[in-house]
N, C-alpha and C positions, 0 to 999 in steps of 0.2 A: 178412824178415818183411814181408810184405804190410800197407797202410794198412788203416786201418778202413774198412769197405763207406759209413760215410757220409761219411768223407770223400773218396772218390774218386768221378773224373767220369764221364760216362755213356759217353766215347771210352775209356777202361781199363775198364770194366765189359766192354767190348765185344772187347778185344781180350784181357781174363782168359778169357771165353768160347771166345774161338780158339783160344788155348793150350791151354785144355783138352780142345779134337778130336783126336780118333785121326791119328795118324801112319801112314800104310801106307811111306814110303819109306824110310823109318831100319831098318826090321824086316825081316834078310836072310832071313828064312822066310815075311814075307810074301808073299801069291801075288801082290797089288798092288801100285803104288810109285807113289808121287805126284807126277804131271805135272807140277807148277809149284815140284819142288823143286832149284832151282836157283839161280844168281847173283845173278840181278836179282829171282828172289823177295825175296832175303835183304836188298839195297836199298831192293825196296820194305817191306820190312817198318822198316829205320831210319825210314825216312822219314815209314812210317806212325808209331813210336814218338815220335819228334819231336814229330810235332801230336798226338799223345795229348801228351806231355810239357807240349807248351804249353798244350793246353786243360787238363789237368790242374791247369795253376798257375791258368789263369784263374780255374778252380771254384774254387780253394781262396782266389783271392785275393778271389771275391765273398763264399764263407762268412766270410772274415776282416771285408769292411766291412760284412754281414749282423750278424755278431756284436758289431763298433765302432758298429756302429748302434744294434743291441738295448740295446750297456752304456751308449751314451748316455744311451739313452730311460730307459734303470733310471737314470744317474746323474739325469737330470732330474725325473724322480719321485722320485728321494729327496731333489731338492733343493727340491722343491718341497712335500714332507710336511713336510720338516722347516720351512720356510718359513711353513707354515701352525702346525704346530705353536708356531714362535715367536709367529705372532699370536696364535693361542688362550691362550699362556702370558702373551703380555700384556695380554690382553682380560682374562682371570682375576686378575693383577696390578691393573689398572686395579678391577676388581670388587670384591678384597678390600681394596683401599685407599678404595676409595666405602665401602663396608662400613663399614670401619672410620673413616671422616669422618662416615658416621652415626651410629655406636653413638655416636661422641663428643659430634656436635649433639644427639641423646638426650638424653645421659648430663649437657651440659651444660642442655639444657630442662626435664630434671627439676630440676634445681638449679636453677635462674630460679623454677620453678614451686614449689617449697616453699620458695622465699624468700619469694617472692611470697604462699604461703598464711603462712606464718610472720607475715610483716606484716600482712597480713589480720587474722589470729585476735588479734595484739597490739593492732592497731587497733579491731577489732570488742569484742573485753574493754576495752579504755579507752571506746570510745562507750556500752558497759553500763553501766559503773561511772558515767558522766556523767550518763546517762539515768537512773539508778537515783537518784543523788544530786538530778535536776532532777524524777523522783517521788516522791523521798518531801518535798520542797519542797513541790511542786503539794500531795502530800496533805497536807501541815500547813496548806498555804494554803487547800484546801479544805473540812478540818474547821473551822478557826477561820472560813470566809466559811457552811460550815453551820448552828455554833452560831449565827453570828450569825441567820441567816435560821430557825431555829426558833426562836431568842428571838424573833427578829419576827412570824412566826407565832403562834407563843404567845399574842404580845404582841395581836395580830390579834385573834384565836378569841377573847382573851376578853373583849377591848372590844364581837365582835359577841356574845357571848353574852350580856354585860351588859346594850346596848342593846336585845337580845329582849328579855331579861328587865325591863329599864325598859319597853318598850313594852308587855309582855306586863301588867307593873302597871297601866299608863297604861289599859291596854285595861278591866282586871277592875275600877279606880276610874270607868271611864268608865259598864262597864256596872252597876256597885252604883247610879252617880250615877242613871243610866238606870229602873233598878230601882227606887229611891225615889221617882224621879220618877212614874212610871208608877205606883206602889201613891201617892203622893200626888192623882196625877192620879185616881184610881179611887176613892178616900175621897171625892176634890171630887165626882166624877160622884154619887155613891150621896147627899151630901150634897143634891146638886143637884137628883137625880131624888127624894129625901123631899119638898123643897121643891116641886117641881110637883107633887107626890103629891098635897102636900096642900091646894095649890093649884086642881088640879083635883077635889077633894073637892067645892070652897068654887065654884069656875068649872068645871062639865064641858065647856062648850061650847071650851076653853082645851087646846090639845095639843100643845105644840109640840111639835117631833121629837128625837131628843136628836143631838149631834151624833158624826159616828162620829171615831176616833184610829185613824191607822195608822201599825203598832208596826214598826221596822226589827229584822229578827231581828241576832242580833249573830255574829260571827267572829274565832276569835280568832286571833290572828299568828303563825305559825311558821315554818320557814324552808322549807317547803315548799305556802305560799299565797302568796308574793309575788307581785307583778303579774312578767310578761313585756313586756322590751322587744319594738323593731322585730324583733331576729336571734333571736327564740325565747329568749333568754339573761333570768334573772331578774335583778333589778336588787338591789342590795347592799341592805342595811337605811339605811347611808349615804345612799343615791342616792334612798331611796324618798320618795315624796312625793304629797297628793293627786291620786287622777285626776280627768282633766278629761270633761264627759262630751261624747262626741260626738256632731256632726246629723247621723252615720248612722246607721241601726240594725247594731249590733254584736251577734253571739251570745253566750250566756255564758262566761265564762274557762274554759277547759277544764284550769287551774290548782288551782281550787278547788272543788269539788262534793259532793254529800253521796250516803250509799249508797242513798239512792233513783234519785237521777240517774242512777248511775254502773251500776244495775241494769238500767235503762228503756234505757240507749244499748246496753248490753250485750244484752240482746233485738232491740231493734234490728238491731244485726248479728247473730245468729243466725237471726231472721229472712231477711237480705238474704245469712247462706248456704245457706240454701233456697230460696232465688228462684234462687241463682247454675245450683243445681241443673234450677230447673226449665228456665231459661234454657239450658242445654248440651242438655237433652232436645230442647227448641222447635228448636233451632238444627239438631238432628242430623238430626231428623224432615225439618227444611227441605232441606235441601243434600243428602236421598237422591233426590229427584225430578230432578237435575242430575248425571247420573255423573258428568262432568267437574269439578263444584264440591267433589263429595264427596271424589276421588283429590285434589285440591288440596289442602281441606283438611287431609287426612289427612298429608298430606307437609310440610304447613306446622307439625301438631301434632309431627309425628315429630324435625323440627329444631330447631323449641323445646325438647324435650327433650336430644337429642346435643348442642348445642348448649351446655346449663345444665351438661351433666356434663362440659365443656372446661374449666371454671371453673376457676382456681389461683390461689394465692396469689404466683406471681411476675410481678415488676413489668414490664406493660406486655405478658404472656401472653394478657390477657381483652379486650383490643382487638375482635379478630376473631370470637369468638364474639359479645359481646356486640354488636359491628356487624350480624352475621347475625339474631342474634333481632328488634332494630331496624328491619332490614326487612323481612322476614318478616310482623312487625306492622303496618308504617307497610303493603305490600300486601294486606292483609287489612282495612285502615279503607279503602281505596280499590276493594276489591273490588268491581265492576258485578252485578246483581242477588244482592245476597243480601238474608236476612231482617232484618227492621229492628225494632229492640228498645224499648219505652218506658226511654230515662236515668236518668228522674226518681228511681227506688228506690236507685240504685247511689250516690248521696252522701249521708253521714252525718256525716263531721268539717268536712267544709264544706255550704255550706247549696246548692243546685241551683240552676242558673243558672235565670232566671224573665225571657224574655222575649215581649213581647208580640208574636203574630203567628207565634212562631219555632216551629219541629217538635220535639215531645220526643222523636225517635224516631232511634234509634242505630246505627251498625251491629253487626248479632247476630255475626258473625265474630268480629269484633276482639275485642268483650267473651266469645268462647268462649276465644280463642286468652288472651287477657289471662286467664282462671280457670285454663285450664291453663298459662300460664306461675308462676303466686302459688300453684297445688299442687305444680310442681316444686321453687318457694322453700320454704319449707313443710318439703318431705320433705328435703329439703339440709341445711335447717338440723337438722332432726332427726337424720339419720343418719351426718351429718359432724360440726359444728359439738358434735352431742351425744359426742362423744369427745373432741375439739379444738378447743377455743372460738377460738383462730383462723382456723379454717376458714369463718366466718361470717362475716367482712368482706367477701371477694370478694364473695361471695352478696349481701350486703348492699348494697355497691355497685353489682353488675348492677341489683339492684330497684328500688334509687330512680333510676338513671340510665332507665332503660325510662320507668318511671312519670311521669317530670319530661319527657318528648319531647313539646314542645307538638303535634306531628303525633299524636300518640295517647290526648290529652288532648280532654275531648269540648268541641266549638266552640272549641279549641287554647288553651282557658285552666281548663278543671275538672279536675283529676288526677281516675284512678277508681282510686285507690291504697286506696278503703276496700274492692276487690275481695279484697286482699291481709290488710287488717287484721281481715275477716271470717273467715275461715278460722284466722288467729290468736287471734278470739274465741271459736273451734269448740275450738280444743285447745289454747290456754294462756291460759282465760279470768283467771287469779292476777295473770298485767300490770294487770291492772283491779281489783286488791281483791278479787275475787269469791271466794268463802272457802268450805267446808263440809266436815263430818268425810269427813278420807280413806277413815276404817276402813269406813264404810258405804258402798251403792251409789249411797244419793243424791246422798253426801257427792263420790265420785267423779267421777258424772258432771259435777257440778256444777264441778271444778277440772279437765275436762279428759282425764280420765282416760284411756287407750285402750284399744281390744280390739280382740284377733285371732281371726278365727273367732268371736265370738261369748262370747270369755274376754279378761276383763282380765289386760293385760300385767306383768311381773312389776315389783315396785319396783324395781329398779334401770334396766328398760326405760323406766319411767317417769321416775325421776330425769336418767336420761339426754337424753330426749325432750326434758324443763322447759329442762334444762340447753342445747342445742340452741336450741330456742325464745328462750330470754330473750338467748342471745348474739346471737342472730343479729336482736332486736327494738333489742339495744342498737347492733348492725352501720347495722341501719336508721335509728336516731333521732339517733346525734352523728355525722353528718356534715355537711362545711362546704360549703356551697353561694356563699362570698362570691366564689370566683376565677369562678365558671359565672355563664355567662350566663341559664340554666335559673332557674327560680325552685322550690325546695324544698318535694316534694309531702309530705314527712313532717318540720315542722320541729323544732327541739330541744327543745320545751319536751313532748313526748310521752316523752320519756325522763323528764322530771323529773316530769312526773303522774304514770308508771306507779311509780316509786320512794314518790311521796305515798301516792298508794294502798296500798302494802303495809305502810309503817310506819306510817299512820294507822290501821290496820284493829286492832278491837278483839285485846289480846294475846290472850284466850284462843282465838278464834277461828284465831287462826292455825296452817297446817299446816306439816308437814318440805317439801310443795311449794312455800312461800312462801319458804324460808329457800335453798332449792336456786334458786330462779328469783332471786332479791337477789343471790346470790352468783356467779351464771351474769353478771349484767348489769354488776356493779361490776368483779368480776376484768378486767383487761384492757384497762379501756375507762376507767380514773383520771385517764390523763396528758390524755385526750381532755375528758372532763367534765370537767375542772381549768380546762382551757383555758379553757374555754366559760363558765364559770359563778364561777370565780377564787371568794373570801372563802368566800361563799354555798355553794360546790360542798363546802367541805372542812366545814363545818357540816352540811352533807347526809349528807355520809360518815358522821360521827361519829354523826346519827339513826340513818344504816341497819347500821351497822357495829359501835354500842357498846350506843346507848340503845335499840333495836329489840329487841336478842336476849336482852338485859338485862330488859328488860318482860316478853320472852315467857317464859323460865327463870323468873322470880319468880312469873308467874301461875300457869304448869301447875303448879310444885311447891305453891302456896295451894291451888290445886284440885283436886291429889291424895292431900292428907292427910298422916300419916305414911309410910305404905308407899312413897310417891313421892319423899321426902326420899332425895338423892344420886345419881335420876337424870338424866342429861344427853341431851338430844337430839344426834344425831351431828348432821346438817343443818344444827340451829342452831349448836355448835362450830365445826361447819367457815366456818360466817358470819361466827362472831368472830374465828377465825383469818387472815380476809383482814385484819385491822389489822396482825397480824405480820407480814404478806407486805407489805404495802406498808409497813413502815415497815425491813423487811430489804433488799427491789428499790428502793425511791422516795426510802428516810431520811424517808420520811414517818408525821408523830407524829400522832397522833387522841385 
């Protein structure tokens, strides 16, 4: 049986081949016979089988280290998978044993960690239970240190309400004294002038002149006529004492005044807000002849406004706008050729500076941009402040801060803050007393009233309006001017006139807008006038808060008859309502 073809070498392939040639010499019927079939053929054929023989082993002996080669290379490949294998198996070892050093670290972190909350929560319920126990302490310490201070209070209110009332005696024995005297003095005169009668009967050419008495009207004391100190603040019944008069000439207290006065100033500014009017026209007419003057202004008006609408109530928000308005203004009194305005109209609550030689004449800029700054205050206070009596502070602070900039102050010492206060006598003339039936058109105009298009706004737009208004007048008048260097263009004692004025105004006269505008100005602004005015402030309260609404409910029900018995004005409840509110917010008694 022959090898397999692939294991034999390529000297037997060669000489299979030859064997397998035709024989001509072996075949006695062949016509041929093979020359070389003989002896030393047969020789050389061992011989040739020989080296087939040996190359034959050679082949098989390279297929053999071919093949010890190849099983090597296969044992080293698998010795070398498996090799790898064992590291992979111990990389994965190493990984599920990290693994599991995690889960553990874990496993023990959340155990730290709600230990941890565990003593938390035990510690934080023991610091409740501390703090609970060190507040209801405070609060027993602070009711019994309350009672005390409303006994003292109490105690307060009615020694000053006594000494009013001793004063208020002292006053009506002063003026009966006064009164006797004066019909005494008047008996003597008529006795006197019989006597020369008839004297001159008996001596014509005898005449003497008689001589004239002049009579002090009289005033009587309440707690909202007291003199004002230096800081606008009235001075306690305690502290009060003759005034001394002084070698300047002083204007009259703007403390105490009567409804003629209070009528004549209030024209006044109505007047000087029609001037303001005509003053914006002059000014506009001026600065069109200047394209460049006019696109200025125009840009200076437009900032003042964005500018007013940045306003917020958060602390240290209003910086930058109101820095912007500031200059805006302070470039506008220094602006080179513009129109120049007579001063002199624009003060009213102060008397106009009067110097000899000096120019009364202003710049018309500044005093444009200043009426449209005191229209934006104005409509702010209106349409913010009248929803959210908070919102009028800000606004209130921008105005007197503006107002009080000696650079915008005319000759850097007249505030022209009566530009502002005019406009306030245009639409909430009630600050001032000024009084007349709502229900009519007279009555309206006359308290303020407003229209749109040519129709008055509805009551509650209106309520609204007052309410806006009166905050933002009270935003304007208790502010403390002691830490500024600025001197105070609206000082406090304009809060306490405008409060005189409405509860001194006859009750029946009075409307739902006086009661809305009271209650706009107190709400909010107690802790502030407390400050300001201590004993005297909280007697003031009790004026506008108890004995105000009181007078007026007694009058209109007198002067409605029966059919009127058991109505109540909502406006004026809701006034007397503010004692509940401050005595629920403040623990403050009235």
């Amino acid at each position: 049986m022959n090898s397999s073809p692939w294991r034999q070498s390529p000297s037997r392939q060669l000489l299979s081949e030859g064997r397998r040639r035709p024989s001509y010499g072996k075949n006695p019927n062949s016509p041929r016979r093979d020359p070389i079939d003989s002896p030393s053929r047969r020789s050389l054929e061992d011989a040739f089988s020989r080296i087939l023989v040996v190359s034959d082993r050679n082949f098989k002996e390279k297929l053999d280290q071919g093949e010890a080669a190849q099983k090597e290379a296969h044992l080293q490949a698998l010795a070398q998978a498996a090799a790898e294998h064992h590291k992979v198996r111990q990389g994965a070892e190493r990984a599920a044993e990290r693994y599991q050093l995690e889960l553990e670290k874990e496993r023990k972190r959340r155990e730290d960690e709600e230990k941890r909350d565990l003593d938390r929560i035990r510690q934080e319920k023991a610091d409740l239970e501390i703090s609970q126990r060190r507040r209801q302490i405070e609060e027993i310490k602070k009711a019994e240190a309350e009672q005390r201070r409303l006994a003292n209070e109490t105690k307060q209110l009615a020694d000053a309400e006594a000494q009013l009332r001793a004063q208020k005696q002292r006053d009506e024995a002063e003026a009966a004294k006064r009164k006797e005297k004066e019909e005494s003095d008047r008996k003597a005169r008529e006795d006197a002038a019989a006597v020369e009668q008839s004297k001159t009967l008996q001596k014509p050419h005898h005449s003497p002149e008689p001589k004239l008495v002049a009579q002090q009207p009289h005033t009587s004391q309440s707690p909202f006529a007291q003199a004002s100190t230096s800081n606008g603040m009235p001075s306690t019944p305690q502290a009060q004492g003759p005034r001394q008069p002084s070698s300047a000439a002083q204007p009259p207290s703007p403390l105490v005044s009567s409804m003629t006065e209070r009528e004549a100033t209030h024209q006044r500014y109505l007047h000087l807000h029609q001037r303001l009017k005509e003053v914006r026209k002059y000014v506009l007419a001026e600065i069109k002849k200047d394209p460049n003057t006019k696109e200025s202004v125009s840009w200076m008006r437009r900032d003042i406004r964005s500018n007013m609408g940045k306003l917020t109530g958060a602390k240290g928000a209003n910086t930058i706008p109101l820095r912007a308005i500031i200059a805006i203004l302070e470039k506008a009194a220094n602006a080179p050729n513009q129109p120049m305005v007579d001063m002199t109209p624009f003060f009213i609550s102060v008397s106009p500076p009067r110097e000899s030689g000096a120019s009364n004449l202003g710049p018309g800029i500044l005093l444009f941009l200043l009426n449209i700054f005191a229209k934006s205050v104005v409509a702010q206070f209106m349409s913010e402040a009248g929803v959210n009596t908070s919102a009028a502070d800000p606004i209130g602070v921008a105005a007197v801060t503006i107002f009080a900039q000696p650079a915008l102050k005319w000759q850097g010492t007249h505030s022209l803050i009566d530009i502002l206060l005019a406009k306030f006598h245009f639409v909430c003339p009630v600050l001032w007393g000024i009084y007349g039936d709502q229900t009519k058109q007279g009555g309206r105009k006359r308290i303020g009233w407003g229209k749109i298009d040519g129709q008055w706004v509805s009551e509650q737009q209106h309520n609204d309006n007052t309410t806006g208004l009166a905050a933002g007048f009270a935003a304007l008048a208790l502010r403390d001017f002691t830490k500024s260097k600025n001197v105070n263009p609206f000082p406090n004692y304009h809060y306490w006139h405008a409060l005189a004025c409405i509860v001194n105004m006859p009750p029946l006269e009075a409307q739902p807008t006086h009661s809305v505008a009271l209650k706009a100005m107190i709400e909010g602004y107690v802790p502030r006038f407390l400050q300001m005015y201590g004993q005297a402030g909280l007697v003031a309260l009790r004026t506008a808060l108890v004995e105000f609404p009181a007078r007026v409910e007694a009058a209109r029900a007198q002067n409605s008859g029966p059919e009127g018995v058991g109505k109540k004005d909502v406006t004026t409840q809701a006034l007397m309502g503010v004692k509940e509110l401050l005595k629920r917010d403040l623990k403050l008694t009235l």
